[in-house]
C-alpha positions as CSV (number, residue, x, y, z in Angstrom):
1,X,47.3,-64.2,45.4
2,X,45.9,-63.6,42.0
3,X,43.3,-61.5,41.3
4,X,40.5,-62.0,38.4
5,X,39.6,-59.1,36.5
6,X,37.7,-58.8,33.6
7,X,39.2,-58.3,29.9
8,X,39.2,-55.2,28.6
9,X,36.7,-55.0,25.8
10,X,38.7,-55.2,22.2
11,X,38.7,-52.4,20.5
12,X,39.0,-51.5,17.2
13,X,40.7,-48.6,14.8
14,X,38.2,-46.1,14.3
15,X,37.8,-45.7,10.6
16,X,38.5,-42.0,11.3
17,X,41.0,-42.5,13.5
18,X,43.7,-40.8,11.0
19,X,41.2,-37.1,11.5
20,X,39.8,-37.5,14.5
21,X,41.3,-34.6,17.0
22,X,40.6,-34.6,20.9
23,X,40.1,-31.4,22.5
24,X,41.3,-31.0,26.1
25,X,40.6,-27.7,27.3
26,X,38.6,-25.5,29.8
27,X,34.8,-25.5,28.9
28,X,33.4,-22.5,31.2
29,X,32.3,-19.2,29.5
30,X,35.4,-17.5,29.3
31,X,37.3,-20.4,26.9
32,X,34.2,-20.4,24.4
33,X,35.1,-18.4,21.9
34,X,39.0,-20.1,21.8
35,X,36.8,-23.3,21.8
36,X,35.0,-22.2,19.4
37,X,38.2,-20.9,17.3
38,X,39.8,-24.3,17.5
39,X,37.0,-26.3,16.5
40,X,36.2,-24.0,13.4
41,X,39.9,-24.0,12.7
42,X,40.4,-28.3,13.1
43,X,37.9,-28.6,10.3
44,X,38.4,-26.3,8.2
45,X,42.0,-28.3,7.9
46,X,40.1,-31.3,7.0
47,X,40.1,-32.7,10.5
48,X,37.6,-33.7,13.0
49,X,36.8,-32.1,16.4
50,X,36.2,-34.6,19.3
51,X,35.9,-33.7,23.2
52,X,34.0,-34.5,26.7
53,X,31.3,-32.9,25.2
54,X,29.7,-35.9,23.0
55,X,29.1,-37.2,26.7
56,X,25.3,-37.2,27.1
57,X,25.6,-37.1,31.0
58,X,27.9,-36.4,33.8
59,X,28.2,-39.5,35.7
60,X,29.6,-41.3,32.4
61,X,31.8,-38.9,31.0
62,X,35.6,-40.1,31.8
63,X,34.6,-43.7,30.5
64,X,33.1,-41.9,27.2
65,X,36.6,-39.4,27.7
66,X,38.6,-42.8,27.3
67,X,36.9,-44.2,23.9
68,X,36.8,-40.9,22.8
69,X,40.9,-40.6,23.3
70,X,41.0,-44.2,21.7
71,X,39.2,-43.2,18.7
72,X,41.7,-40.6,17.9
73,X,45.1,-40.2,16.4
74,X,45.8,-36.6,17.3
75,X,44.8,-34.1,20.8
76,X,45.4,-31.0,21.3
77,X,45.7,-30.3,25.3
78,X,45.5,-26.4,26.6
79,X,47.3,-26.2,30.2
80,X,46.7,-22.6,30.4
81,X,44.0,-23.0,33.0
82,X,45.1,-25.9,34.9
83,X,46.2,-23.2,37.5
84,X,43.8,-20.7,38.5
85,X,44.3,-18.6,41.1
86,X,44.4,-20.8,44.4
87,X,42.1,-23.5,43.1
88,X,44.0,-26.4,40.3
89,X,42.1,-27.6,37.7
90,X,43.2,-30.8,37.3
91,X,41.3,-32.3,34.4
92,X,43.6,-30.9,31.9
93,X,46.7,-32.7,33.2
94,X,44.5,-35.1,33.5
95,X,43.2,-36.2,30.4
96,X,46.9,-35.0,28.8
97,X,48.6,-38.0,31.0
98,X,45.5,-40.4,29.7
99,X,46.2,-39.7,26.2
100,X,50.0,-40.0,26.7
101,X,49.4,-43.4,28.3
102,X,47.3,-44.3,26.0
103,X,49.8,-43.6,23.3
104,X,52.5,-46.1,24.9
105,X,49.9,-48.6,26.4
106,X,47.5,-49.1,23.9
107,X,47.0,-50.8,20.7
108,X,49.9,-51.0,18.4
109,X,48.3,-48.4,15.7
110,X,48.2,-45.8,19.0
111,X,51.7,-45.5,18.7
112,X,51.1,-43.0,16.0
113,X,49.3,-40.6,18.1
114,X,50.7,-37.2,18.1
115,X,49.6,-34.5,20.3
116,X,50.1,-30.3,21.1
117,X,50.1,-28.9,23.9
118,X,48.9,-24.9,24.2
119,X,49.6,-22.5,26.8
120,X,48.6,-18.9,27.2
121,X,53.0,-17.8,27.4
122,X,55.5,-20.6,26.2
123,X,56.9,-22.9,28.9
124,X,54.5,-21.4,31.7
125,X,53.3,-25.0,32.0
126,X,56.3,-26.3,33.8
127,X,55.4,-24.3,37.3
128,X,52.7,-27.5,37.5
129,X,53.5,-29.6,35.4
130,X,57.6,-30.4,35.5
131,X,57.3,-33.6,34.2
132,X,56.8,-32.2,30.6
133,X,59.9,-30.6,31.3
134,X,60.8,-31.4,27.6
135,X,57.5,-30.6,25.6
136,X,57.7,-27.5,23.2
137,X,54.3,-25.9,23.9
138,X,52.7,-23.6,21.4
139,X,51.6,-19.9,23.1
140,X,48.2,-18.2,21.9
141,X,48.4,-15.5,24.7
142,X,44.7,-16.0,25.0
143,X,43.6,-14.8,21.7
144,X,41.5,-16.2,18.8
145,X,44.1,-15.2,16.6
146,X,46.7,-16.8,18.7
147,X,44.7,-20.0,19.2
148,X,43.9,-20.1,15.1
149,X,48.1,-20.0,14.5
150,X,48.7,-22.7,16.7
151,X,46.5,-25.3,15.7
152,X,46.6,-24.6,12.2
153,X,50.4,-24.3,12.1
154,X,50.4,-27.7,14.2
155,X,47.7,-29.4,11.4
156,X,49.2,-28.0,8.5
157,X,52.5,-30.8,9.2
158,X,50.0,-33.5,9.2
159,X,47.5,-33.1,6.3
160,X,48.8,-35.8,3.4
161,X,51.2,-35.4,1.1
162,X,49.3,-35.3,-1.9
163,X,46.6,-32.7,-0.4
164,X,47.0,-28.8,-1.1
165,X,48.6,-26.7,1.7
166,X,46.7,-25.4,4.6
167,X,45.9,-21.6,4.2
168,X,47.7,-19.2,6.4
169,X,46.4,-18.3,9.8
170,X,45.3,-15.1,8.3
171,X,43.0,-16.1,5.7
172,X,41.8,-18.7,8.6
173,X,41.1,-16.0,10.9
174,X,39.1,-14.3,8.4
175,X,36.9,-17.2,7.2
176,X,36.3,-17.5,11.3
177,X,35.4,-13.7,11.3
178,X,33.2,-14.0,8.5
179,X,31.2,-16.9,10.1
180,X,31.0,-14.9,13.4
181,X,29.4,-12.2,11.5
182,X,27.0,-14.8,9.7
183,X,26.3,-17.3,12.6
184,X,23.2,-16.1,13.6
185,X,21.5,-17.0,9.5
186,X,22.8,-20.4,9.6
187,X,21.3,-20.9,13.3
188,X,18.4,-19.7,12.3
189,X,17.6,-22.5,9.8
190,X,17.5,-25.0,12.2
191,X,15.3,-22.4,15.1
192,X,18.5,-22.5,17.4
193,X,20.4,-19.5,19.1
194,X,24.0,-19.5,19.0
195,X,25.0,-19.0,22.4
196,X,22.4,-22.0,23.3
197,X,24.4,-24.3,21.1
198,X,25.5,-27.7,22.3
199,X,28.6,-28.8,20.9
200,X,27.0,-31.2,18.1
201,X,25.0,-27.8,17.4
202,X,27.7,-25.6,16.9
203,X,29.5,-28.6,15.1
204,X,26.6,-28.7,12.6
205,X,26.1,-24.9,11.7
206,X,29.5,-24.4,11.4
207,X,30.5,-27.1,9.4
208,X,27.1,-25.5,7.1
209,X,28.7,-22.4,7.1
210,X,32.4,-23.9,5.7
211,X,30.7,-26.3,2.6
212,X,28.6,-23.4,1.9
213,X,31.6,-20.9,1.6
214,X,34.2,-23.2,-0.1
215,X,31.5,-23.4,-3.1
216,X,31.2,-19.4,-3.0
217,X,34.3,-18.3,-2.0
218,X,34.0,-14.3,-3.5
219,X,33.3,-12.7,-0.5
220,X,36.1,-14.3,1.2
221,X,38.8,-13.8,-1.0
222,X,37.5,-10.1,-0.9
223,X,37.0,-10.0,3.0
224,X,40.8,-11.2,2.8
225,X,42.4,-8.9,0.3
226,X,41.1,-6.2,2.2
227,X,42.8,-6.7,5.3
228,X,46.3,-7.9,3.6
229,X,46.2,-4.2,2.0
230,X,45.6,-2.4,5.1
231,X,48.8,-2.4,6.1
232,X,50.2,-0.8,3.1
233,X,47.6,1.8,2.8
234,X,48.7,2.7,6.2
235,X,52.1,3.1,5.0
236,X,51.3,5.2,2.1
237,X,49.0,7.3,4.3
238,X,52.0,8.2,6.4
């Protein structure tokens, strides 16, 4: 017996489809500031941030989860909290098997996607989730810093060729620091608190903050020669 089902609706290459970068990862209060890391660190590369978050309500925010994952060539999925404690977290795994399939399902310019996954220690993912048994996962140990290194070393392979390199993770982190320490000035332009933000929000005043500093970039460059010497003012102190 056949069945009748509808078509799917067409869809088309996003025209920013070669930048846009999915974010699957834990959205509580304790992942923010990594959140917040990754996003600052995807476009400072040049890339753009996507994630569950565009959704405008609950009730429709796998469907928007699926165009969003259509509309973009790279994702970066952190497993880290898929187990916690006695209670799984599924969503991750999830969304990670959604843009796999999507990858080998979908339209013929999806076979291009590319995708990291993160873990808080390297190959802790395979206690639930053995049948990524030969993924090489990226470990941030729960840090900002560690989360910065990852993605950036993971973007840096796929900027174009005729683009400058990606700075290190260093001068990244830095850059990120300096925002942190500024946020509250660029919020303050458009009457909003930080930690009120919604993701657009944050999106908005941080991408301010980056044009702003890549036209003055004296403080940074100072802010970062500063902490490269450190180390070898230790040294001579000792």
């Amino acid at each position: 017996m056949k069945t009748r089902r509808p078509a799917p609706p067409r869809r088309r290459k996003h025209e920013q489809y070669d930048y846009n970068v999915f974010i699957n990862c834990p959205f509580d209060d304790k992942y923010k500031p990594l959140f917040h890391a990754m996003v600052f660190t995807i476009h400072h590369a040049g890339f753009i941030a996507r994630c569950a978050l565009e959704a405008s309500t609950q009730n429709y925010r796998f469907p928007r989860i699926l165009d969003i994952i259509g509309e973009c060539r790279y994702g970066i999925h952190d497993v880290s909290r898929s187990v916690s404690g006695q209670e799984p977290r599924n969503n991750m795994p999830l969304e990670l098997g959604v843009f796999i399939g999507c990858q080998y399902f979908g339209k013929s310019y999806d076979l291009e996607k590319e995708y990291l996954v993160l873990d808080t220690k390297a190959h802790e993912y395979k206690k639930y989730l053995t049948d990524l048994g030969g993924e090489d996962p990226s470990a941030h140990g729960d840090t900002v810093e560690g989360i910065i290194s990852s993605v950036r070393d993971w973007l840096s392979m796929r900027i174009p060729t005729n683009e400058e390199p990606l700075p290190g993770a260093d001068y990244m982190g830095t850059l990120y620091q300096i925002f942190l320490d500024q946020k509250e000035d660029f919020c303050d332009r458009y009457r909003l608190r930080f930690e009120k933000l919604t993701f657009p929000e944050y999106v908005k005043v941080m991408t301010d903050f980056l044009e702003e500093r890549h036209r003055d970039m004296d403080l940074v460059e100072e802010s970062y020669k500063q902490i490269i010497e450190q180390p070898e003012e230790a040294e001579l102190d000792e």
